[in-house]
C-alpha atoms as one frame of an Amber mdcrd trajectory, in Angstrom:
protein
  95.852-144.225-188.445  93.848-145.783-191.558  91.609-143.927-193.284  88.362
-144.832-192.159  89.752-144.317-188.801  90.734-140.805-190.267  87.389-139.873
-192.099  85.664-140.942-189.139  88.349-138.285-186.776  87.489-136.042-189.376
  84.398-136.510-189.169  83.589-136.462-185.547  85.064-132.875-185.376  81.901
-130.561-186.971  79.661-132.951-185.141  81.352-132.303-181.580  81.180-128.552
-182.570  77.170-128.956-183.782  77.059-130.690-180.431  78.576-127.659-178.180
  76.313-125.231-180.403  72.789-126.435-180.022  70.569-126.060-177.426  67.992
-123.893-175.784  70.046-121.663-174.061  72.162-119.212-175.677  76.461-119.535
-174.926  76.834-115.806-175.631  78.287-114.244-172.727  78.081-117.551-170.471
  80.625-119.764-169.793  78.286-121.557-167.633  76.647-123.366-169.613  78.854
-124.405-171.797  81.173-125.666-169.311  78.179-127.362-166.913  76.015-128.346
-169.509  76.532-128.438-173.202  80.613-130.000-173.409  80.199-132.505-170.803
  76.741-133.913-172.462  79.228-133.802-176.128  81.603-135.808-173.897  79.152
-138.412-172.387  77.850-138.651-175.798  80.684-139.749-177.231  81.953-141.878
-174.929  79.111-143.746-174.470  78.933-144.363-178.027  82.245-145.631-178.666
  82.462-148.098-175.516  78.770-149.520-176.780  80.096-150.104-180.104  83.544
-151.977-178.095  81.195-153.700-176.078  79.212-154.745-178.765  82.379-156.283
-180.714  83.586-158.026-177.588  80.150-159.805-177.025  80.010-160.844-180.656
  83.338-162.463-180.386  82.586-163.944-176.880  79.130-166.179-178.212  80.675
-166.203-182.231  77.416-164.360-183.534  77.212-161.034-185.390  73.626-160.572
-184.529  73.769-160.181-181.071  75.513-157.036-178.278  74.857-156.249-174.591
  71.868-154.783-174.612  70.022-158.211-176.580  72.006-160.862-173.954  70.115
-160.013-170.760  73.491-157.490-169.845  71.632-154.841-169.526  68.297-156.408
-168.084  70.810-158.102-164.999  72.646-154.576-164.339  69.573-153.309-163.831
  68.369-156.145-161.238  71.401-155.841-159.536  70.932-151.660-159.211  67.669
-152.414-158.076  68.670-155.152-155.759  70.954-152.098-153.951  68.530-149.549
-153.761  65.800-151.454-152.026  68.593-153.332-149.886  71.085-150.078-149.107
  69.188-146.689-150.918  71.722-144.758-149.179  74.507-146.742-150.676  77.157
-144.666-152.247  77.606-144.649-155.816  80.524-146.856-156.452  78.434-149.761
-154.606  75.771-149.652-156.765  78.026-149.738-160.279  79.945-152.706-158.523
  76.532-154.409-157.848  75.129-153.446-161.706  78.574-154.707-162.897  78.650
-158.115-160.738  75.093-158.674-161.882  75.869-158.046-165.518  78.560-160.793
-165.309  76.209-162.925-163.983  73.560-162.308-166.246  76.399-162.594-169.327
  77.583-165.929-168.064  74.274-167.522-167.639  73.644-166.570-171.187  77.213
-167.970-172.487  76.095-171.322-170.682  72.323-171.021-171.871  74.094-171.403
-176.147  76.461-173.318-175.374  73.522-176.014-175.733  72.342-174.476-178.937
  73.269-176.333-182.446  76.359-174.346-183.627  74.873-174.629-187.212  71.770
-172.835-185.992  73.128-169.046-185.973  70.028-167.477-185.689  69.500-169.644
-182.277  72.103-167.589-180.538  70.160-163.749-180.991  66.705-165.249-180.426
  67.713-167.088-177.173  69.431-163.682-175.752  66.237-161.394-176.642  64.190
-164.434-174.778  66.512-164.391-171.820  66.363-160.407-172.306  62.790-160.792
-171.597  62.887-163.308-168.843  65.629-160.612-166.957  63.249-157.741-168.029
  59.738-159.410-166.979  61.817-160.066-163.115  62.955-156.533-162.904  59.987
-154.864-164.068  57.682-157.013-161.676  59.926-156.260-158.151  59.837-152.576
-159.407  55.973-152.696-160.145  56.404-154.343-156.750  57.779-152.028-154.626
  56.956-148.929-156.315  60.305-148.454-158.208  58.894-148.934-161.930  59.869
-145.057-162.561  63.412-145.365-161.698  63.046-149.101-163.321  61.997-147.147
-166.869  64.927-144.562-166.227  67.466-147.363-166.680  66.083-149.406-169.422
  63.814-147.251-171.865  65.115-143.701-171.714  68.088-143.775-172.905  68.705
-139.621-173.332  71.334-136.990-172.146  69.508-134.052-171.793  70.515-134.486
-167.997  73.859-135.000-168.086  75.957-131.819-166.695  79.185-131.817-164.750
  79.535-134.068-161.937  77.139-136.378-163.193  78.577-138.430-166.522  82.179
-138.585-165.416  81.961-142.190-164.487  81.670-142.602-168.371  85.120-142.389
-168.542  85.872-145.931-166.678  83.550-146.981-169.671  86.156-145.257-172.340
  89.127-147.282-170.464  87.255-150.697-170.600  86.703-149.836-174.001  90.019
-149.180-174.454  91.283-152.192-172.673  89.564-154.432-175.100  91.062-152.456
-177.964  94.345-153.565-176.340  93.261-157.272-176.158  92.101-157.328-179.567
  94.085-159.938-180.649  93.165-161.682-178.112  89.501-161.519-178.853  90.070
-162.313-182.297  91.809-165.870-181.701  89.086-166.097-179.081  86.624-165.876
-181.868  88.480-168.691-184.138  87.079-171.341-181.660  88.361-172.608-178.260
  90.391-175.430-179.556  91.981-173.001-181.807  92.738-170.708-179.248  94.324
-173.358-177.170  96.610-174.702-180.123  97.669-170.822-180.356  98.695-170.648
-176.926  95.631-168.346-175.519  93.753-169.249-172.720  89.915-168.971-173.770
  88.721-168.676-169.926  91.246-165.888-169.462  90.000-163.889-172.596  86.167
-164.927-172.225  86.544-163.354-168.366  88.046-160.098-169.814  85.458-159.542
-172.161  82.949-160.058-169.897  84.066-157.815-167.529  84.382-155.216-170.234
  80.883-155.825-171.275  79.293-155.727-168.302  81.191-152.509-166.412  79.792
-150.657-170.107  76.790-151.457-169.667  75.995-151.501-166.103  77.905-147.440
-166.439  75.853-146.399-169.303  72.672-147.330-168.115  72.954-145.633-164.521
  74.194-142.913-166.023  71.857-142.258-169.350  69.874-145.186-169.680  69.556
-148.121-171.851  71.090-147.034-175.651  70.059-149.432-178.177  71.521-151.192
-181.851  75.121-149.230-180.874  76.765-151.844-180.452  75.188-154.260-183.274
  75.017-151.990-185.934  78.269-150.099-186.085  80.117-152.973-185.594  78.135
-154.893-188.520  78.924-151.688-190.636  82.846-151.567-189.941  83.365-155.716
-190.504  82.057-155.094-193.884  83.670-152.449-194.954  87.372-153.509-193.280
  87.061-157.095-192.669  87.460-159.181-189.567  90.835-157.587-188.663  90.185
-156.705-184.871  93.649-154.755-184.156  92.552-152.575-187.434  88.943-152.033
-186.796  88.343-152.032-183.443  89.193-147.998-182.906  87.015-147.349-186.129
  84.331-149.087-184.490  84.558-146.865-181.141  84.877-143.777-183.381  82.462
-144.866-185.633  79.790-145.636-182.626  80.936-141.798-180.782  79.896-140.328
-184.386  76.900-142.354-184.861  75.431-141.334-181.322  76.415-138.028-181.438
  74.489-137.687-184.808  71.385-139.188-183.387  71.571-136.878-180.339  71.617
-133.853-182.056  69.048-134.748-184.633  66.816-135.451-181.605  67.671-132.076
-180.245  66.880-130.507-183.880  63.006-132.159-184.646  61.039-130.306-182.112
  62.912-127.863-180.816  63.767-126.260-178.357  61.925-129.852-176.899  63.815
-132.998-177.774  63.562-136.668-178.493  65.424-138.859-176.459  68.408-140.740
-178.236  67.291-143.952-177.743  64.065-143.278-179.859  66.028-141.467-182.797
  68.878-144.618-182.467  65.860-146.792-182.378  64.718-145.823-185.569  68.110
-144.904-187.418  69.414-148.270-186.246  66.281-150.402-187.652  67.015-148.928
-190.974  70.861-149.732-190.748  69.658-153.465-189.791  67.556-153.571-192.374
  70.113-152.838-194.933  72.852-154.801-193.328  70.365-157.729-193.823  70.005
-157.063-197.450  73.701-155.796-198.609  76.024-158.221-199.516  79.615-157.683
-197.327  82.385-156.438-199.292  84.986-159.333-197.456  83.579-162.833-197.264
């Protein structure tokens, strides 16, 4: 293990133990809650946070572009279409229908925006991000009208702007795990990813197959995020930030930095979520609006600090 990956270990220990401590309801004398409520929301937390930050890496080796992740690529916006697409077709549909739907959907929505840039000047970087937060909104506008429609806008805002945990308990988060294993699959493919990232005709004159790779990482990209966001909601800058942070402090070295990024995103969300808990207690913030504001600062200084490794 290197030693970011080490400080970060390290690191994520008093946090997970801040995480199990706070809270409304005292864990003297009950085992209850602590084993319902407060270690499976630390374990959603963090698992959530490190297969965004994956994610995040895979999508910004899939289009070439630092400044972009699943939840600025119209992901997110087609999981959610295709979740709503199941509950007004099948609401009785059991759960594992409705992640294959968000996750089919996802990969839809993913490929339609790798085939949207591929038309974009490759000298024009800053092309890339704007055209996924306008095909973000195009996704959004559709899924917001049909639930405005049909009178599903609350369950519409659950997915895409909540983004919290306060009602995750036992029984309810353990899907997140499938999230950890994609993450972890693309940990194991990093090599892969990172040839994939040299260029196509690069990639070929290695050997790789960049179809094989590009359909891996968007499978891993969308199963995250359609997972997350039926589960807790829409998390946002997870996976553009931390991965920003740990290329400039390690380099582009995928096999080396790829389980610093996932620890780095679990700390990073589990920070956030117990701040949140902290402001206005024994009320709380949701996640997404502490991340929201945490993660425009990081931007922000990403923007103006020079990397370390060119």
């Amino acid at each position: 293990m290197n030693r970011p990956a080490l400080l970060l270990a390290l690191l994520l220990v008093p946090l997970a133990g801040a995480s199990l401590g706070v809270g409304v309801a005292s864990l003297s004398g009950d085992g209850l809650v602590f084993w319902v409520s407060r270690l499976p929301r630390t374990l959603a937390v963090m698992l959530t946070g490190a297969a965004l930050a994956v994610a995040g890496v895979v999508m910004q080796q899939l289009v070439r572009n630092r400044f972009v992740e699943p939840g600025t690529t119209g992901t997110g916006e087609a999981a959610a279409l295709g979740l709503l697409t199941v509950t007004l077709i099948a609401p009785g549909a059991a759960l594992w229908v409705k992640m294959l739907a968000a996750t089919a959907a996802g990969l839809l929505g993913t490929a339609a925006f790798l085939a949207l840039i591929r038309r974009l000047p490759p000298q024009e970087v800053l092309l890339v991000p704007i055209a996924g937060l306008v095909w973000s909104g195009v996704l959004g506008a559709m899924v917001l009208h049909i639930g405005w429609q049909t009178d599903l806008l609350q369950l519409v805002g659950i997915w895409l702007m909540t983004g919290e945990f306060s009602g995750v308990i036992a029984g309810r988060y353990e899907l997140l795990w499938l999230a950890g294993l994609a993450a972890a699959l693309a940990i194991f493919a990093a090599d892969r990813f990172a040839i994939l990232g040299l260029g196509d005709g690069v990639a070929r004159g290695l050997g790789l197959n960049p179809r094989s790779v590009m359909r891996l990482g968007m499978v891993v990209v969308a199963l995250v995020t359609a997972l997350v966001m039926a589960t807790v909601g829409m998390v946002p800058f997870i996976g553009l930030v931390v991965p920003n942070i740990v290329s400039r402090v390690m380099g582009d070295n995928l096999r080396a930095s790829l389980p610093v990024t996932a620890l780095g995103g679990a700390a990073l969300l589990l920070a956030c979520d117990i701040l949140g808990r902290l402001v206005i207690h024994p009320y709380e913030i949701p996640v997404s609006a502490v991340l929201g504001v945490c993660g425009s600062a990081l931007f922000l200084w990403l923007l103006w600090r020079a990397p370390r490794h060119g």
